[in-house]
C-alpha positions in Angstrom: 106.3 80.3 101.2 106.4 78.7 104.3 103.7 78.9 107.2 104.5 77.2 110.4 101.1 76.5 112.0 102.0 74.8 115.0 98.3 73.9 115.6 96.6 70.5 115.1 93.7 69.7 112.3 91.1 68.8 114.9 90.0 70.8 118.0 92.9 73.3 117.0 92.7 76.3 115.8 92.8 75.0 112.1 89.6 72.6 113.0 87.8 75.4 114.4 88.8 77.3 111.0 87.5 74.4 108.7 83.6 74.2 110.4 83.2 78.0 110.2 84.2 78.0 106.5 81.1 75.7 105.8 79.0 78.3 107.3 79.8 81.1 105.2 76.9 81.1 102.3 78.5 81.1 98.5 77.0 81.2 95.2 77.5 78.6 92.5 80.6 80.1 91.6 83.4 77.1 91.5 87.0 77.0 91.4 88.6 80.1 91.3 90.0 79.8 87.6 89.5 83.8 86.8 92.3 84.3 89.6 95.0 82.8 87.2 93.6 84.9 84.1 96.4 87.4 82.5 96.2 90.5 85.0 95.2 93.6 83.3 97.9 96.3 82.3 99.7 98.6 84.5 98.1 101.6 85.6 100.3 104.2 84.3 98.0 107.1 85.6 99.1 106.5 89.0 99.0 110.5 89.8 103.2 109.9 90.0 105.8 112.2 89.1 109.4 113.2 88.6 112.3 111.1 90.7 112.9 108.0 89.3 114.1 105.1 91.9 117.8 104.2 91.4 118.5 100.3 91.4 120.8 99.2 94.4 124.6 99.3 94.0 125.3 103.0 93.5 127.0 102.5 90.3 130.2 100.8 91.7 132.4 99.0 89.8 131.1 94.9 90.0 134.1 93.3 91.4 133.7 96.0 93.7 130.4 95.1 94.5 131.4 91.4 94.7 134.4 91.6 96.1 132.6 93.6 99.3 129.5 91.0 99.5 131.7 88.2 99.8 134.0 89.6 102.4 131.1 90.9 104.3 129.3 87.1 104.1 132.8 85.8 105.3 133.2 87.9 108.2 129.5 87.8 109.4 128.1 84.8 108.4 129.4 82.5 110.7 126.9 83.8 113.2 124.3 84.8 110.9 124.0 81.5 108.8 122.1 82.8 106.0 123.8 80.9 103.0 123.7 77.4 102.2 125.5 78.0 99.5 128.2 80.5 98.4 130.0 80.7 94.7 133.0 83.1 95.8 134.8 82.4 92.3 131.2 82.4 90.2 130.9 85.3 91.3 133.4 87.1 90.8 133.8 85.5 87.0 130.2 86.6 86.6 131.4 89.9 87.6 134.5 90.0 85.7 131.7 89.2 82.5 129.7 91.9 83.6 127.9 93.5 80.7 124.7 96.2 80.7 122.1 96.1 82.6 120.6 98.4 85.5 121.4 96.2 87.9 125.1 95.6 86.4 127.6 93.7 89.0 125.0 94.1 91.7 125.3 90.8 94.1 122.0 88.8 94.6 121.1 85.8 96.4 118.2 83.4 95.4 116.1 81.0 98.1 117.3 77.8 97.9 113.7 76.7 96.2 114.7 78.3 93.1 116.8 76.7 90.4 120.4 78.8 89.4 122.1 76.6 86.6 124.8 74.8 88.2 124.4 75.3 91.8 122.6 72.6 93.6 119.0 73.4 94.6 118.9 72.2 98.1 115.3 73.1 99.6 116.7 73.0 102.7 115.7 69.1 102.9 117.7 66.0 103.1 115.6 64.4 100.6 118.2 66.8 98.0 121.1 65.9 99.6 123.6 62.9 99.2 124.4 60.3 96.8 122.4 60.0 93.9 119.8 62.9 95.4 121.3 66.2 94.2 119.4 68.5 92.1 121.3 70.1 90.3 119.6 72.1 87.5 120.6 72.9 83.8 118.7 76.0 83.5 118.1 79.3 85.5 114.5 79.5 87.0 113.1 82.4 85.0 112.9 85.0 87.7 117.0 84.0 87.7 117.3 84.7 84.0 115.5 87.9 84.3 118.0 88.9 86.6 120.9 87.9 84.7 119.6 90.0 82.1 119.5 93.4 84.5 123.4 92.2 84.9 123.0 90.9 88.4 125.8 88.7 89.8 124.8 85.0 91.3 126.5 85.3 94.8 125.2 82.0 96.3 121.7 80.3 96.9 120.3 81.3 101.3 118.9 79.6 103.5 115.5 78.4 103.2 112.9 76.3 105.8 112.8 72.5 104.6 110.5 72.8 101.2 109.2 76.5 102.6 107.5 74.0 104.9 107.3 76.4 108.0 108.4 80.1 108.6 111.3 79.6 111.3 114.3 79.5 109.0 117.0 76.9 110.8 119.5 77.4 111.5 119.4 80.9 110.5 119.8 83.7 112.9 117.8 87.6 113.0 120.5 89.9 112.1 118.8 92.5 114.3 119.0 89.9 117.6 120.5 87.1 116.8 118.9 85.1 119.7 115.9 85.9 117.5 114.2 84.0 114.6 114.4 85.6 110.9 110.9 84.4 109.8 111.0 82.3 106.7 110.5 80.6 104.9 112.6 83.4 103.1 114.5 83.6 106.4 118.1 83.0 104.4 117.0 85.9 102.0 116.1 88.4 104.6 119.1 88.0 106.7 121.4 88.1 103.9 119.9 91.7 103.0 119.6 93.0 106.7 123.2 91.5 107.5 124.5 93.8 104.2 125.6 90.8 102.6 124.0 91.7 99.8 121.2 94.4 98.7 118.7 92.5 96.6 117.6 88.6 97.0 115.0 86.8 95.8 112.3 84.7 97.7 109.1 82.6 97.9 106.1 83.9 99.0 102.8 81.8 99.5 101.2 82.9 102.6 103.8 85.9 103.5 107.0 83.8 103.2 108.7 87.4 101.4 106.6 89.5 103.7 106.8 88.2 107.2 111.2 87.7 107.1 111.4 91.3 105.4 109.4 92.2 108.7 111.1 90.6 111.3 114.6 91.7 109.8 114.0 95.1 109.0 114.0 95.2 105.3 111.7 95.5 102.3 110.0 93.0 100.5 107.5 92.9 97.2 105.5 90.1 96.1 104.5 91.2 92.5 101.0 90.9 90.8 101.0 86.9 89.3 103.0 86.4 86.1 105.1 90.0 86.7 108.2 87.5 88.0 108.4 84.2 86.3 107.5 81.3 88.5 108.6 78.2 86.5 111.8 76.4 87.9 111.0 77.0 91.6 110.0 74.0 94.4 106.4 74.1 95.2 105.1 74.4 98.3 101.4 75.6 97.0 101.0 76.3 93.3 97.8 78.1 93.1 98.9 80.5 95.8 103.1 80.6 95.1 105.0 83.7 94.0 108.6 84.6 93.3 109.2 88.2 95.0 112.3 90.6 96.1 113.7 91.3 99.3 115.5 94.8 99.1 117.2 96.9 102.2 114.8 99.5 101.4 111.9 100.8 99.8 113.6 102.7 97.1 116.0 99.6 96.5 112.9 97.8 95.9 111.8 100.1 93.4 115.0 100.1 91.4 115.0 96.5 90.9 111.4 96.2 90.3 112.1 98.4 87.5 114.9 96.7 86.4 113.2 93.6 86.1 110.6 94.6 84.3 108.0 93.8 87.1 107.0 97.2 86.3 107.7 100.5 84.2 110.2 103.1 85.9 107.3 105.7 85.3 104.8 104.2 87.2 107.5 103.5 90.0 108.7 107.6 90.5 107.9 108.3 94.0 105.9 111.6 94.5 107.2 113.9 96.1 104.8 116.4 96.8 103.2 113.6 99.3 100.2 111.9 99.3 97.9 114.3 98.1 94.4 112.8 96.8 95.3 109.1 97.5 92.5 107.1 99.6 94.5 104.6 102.1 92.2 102.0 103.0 92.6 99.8 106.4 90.5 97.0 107.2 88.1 97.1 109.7 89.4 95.2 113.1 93.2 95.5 111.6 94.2 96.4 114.9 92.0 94.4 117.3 93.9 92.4 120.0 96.0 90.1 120.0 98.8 92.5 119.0 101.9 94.3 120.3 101.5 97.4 121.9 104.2 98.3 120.0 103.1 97.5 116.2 99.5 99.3 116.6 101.4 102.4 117.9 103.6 102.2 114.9 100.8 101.6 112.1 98.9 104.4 114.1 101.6 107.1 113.8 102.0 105.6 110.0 98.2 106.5 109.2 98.5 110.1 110.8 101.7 110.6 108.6 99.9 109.4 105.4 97.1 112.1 106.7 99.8 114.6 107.0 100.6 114.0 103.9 97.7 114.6 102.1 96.0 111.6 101.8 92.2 110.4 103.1 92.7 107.4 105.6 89.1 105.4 104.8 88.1 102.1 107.0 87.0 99.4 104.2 85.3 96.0 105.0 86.6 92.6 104.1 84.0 90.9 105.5 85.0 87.1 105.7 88.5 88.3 106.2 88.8 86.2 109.3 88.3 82.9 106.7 91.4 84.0 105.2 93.7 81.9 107.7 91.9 78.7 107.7 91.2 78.6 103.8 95.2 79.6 103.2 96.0 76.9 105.5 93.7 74.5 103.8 95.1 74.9 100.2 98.4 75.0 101.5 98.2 71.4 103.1 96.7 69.8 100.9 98.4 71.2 97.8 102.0 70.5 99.4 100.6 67.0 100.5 100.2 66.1 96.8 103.4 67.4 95.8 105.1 65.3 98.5 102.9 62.2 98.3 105.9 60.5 96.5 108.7 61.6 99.4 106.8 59.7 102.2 107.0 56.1 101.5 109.4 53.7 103.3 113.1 54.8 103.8 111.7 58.3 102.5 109.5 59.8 105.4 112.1 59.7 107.5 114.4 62.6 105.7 112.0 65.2 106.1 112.6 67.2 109.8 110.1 67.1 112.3 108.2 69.6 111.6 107.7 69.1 108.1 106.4 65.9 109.2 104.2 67.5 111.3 102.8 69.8 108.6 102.1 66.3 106.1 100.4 64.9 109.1 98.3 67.6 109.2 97.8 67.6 105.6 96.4 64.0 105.9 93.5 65.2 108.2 91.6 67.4 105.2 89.3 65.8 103.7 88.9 67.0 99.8 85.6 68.5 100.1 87.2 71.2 102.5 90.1 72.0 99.9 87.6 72.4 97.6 85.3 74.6 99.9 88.4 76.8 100.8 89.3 77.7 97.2 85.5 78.6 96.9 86.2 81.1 100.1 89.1 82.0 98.2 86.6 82.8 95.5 84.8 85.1 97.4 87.6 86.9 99.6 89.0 87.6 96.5 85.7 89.5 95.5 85.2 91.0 99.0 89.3 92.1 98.5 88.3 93.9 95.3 85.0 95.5 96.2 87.5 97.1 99.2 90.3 98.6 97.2 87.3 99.7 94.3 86.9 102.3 97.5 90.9 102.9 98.3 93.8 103.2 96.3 95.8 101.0 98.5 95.0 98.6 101.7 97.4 99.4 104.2 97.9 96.9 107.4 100.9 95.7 110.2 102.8 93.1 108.3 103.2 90.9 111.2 100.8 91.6 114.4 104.4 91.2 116.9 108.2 91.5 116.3 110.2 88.2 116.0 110.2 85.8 118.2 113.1 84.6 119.9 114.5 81.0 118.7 113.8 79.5 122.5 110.1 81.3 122.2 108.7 79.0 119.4 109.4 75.5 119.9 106.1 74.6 120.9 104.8 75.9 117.2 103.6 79.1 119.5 104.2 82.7 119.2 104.4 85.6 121.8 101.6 88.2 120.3 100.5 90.9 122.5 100.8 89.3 125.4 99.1 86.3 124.7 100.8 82.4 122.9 99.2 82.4 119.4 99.8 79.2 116.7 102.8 80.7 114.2 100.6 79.7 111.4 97.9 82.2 113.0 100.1 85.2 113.5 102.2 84.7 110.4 99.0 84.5 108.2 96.9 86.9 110.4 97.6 90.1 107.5 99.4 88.2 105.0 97.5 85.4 103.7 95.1 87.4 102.1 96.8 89.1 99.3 98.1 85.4 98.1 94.3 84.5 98.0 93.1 87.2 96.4 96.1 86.9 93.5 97.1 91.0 94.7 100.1 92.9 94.5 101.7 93.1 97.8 105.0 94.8 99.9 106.1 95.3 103.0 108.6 97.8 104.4 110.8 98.8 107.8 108.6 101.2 110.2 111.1 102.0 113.3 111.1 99.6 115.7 109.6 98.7 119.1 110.9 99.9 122.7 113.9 96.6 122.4 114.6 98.0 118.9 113.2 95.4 117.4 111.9 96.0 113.4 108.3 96.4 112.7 107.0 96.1 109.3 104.1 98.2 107.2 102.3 96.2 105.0 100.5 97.7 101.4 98.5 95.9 99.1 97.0 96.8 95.5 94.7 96.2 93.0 95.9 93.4 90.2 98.3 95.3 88.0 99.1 98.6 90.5 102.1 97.4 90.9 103.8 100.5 90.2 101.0 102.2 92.3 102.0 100.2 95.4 105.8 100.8 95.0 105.3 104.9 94.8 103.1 104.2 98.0 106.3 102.9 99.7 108.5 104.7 98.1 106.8 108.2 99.3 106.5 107.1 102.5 109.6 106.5 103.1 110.7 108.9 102.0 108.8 111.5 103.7 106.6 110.0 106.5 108.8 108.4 108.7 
């Protein structure tokens, strides 16, 4: 979750965004209810074979496991600042009770928007903090539970933007620079995996909020096909476009868990080893138009000709009201968060939400309801457009972000440093992202190098509903043997 637009309603980008949505011609179609339909099984003739994906942890002991997360989170996180919540002695009881499971003992941390039994859910917000304002939860969200039952350990809840509100993170620092952002909203998540505090979390991820932290830090994150992770027990920020996902040090981490949680089966997740023979690896037509680093289209350019070298066909598909996919994600994302919080902003209330999150409700209150229904409509027909594009490619493939992250001093002004040029956050965090949240798809993102600072760049995949398993054997394989 999170966006961070830094751009006002009228005259901004967003405004601009809103008037060319009413020129795009739709059909009678209306709300996009199909999107939220059961997705249809896994495709387990994914052309995969032998080499299953071992979950993280390297069969340690898990007090072992434990006992190194929380020494590393002690030494390192003073700087870092990616917990706002650490259970030294739950954890290591939880590790002490450590049963079966794949992912036995293995240390996790969960956003601070999802509910853990016991531990305060925080949001990052004032408004869950102090007297008589504590949330503290009863039950495990489900994706929690579905951990618990892989054996995972709870370390501690990380740091999250104020209700996934923006994509900045406070005060949570790039483990890769530290005078660098982490993204977010997932920023706590990211940084906890790329610091080696731990080697699986969980996040939120409404309009890149898994994809665009895992990016900026260097790590690998998944946003499964809806219903794959449970969603219940976790803060809106959106709910039609919200997802639970996994943020993973690597691809084949990623893979393991998956697996593991039952997000998919492990034989649709085997990497292939003899390459990427046969598969079509569809990019989007303008994917690497300007604005963006020099840097990130060199990367995703050497990343096609190794999927060629490979084996596989590199095709150019059309999304052609891609471009809406910004200003309709922004729209539902407003206005659905401004209902959620319409309660939080009355007297003696408003003030407890930060600065920005104000600034995001005040933007909110600009859209008129005729535009959020218009941009689920789009939504309607992006997702169409989406699915008529991967009916000719196996897999989409784009940058995950168009630049590396920023640093902290760089965005203040809700701007972003993108090949040269100052572009709204919301603009360049959504720019590649956005679209698999509309469209309900299968999404990941994972490390490719870095730029001339050695700074991460991030590859971005996305699937057809169900490929899950499809999209993870992409990554996997590549990582394996194309970089």
């Amino acid at each position: 979750m999170g966006t961070g637009t830094g751009a006002p309603l009228s005259g901004g980008p967003l405004g601009a965004g809103l008037d060319r949505l009413y020129r795009i011609r739709l059909d009678e179609a209306g709300l996009p209810g199909a999107l939220f339909e059961p997705d249809p099984p896994a495709d387990t003739a994914s052309s995969v074979c032998a080499g299953e994906e071992p979950p993280p942890g390297g069969g340690r002991p898990p007090g072992v496991l434990v006992e190194r997360a929380l020494e590393r989170i002690a030494a390192t996180d003073g700087e870092i600042r990616a917990w706002a919540l650490v259970d030294d002695e739950g954890a290591r009881a939880q590790a002490r009770r450590a049963a079966g499971g794949r992912l036995r003992g293995v240390p996790v941390g969960v956003k601070d928007v999802i509910d853990v039994a016991g531990m305060a859910t925080g949001g990052g917000s004032r408004h869950l903090s102090g007297p008589g304002r504590t949330r503290v939860p009863a039950a495990d969200a489900g994706s929690v539970a579905r951990l618990r039952q892989a054996g995972a350990v709870i370390v501690g809840k990380t740091t999250t933007h104020e209700y996934a509100l923006s994509g900045i993170t406070p005060p949570t620092r790039n483990p890769r620079d530290t005078a660098r952002i982490p993204g977010g909203s997932s920023g706590g998540s990211a940084a906890a995996v790329a610091a080696g505090h731990v080697p699986l979390a969980l996040g939120t991820d409404t309009g890149g909020s898994v994809r665009i932290p895992s990016a900026y830090c260097g790590v690998a994150g998944l946003v499964p096909s809806p219903g794959r992770l449970p969603g219940d027990g976790v803060l809106p920020l959106a709910w039609s476009l919200d997802r639970v996902g996994l943020i993973a040090a690597t691809a084949s981490d990623l893979t393991g868990s998956a697996v593991a949680l039952g997000i998919t089966a492990a034989a649709d997740a085997r990497a292939r080893p003899a390459g990427f023979e046969g598969l079509r690896v569809g990019v989007p037509r303008g994917a690497l138009d300007e604005p963006i680093d020099p840097g990130v289209a060199a990367a995703v350019e050497q990343a096609l000709a190794a999927v060629r070298d490979l084996g596989g066909r590199v095709v150019e598909v059309e999304i052609p009201h891609g471009w809406a996919a910004v200003a309709a994600g922004l729209t539902i994302i407003l206005a659905e968060s401004a209902d959620y919080h319409r309660e939080r902003r009355g007297p003696g209330l408003e003030e407890l939400f930060g600065a920005d999150a104000r600034a995001m409700l005040g933007l909110a209150d600009g859209i008129p309801a005729g535009a959020y229904v218009r941009a689920q409509r789009v939504r309607q027909a992006l997702r169409g457009e989406a699915l008529a594009a991967l009916a000719g490619a196996d897999l989409l493939v784009t940058p995950t972000m168009p630049c590396v992250a920023p640093r902290a001093d760089e965005v203040g002004d809700g701007m972003v440093p993108v090949g040269g040029k100052e572009v709204p956050m919301g603009e360049a965090h959504l720019r590649y992202n956005v679209l698999a949240n509309l469209a309900a798809l299968p999404c990941g993102t994972q490390p490719l190098g870095a730029d001339h600072r050695g700074l991460p760049i991030g590859l971005q995949w996305v699937a057809a509903p169900g490929r899950d398993g499809a999209l993870l054997s992409a990554m996997t394989t590549f990582a394996s043997h194309g970089r």
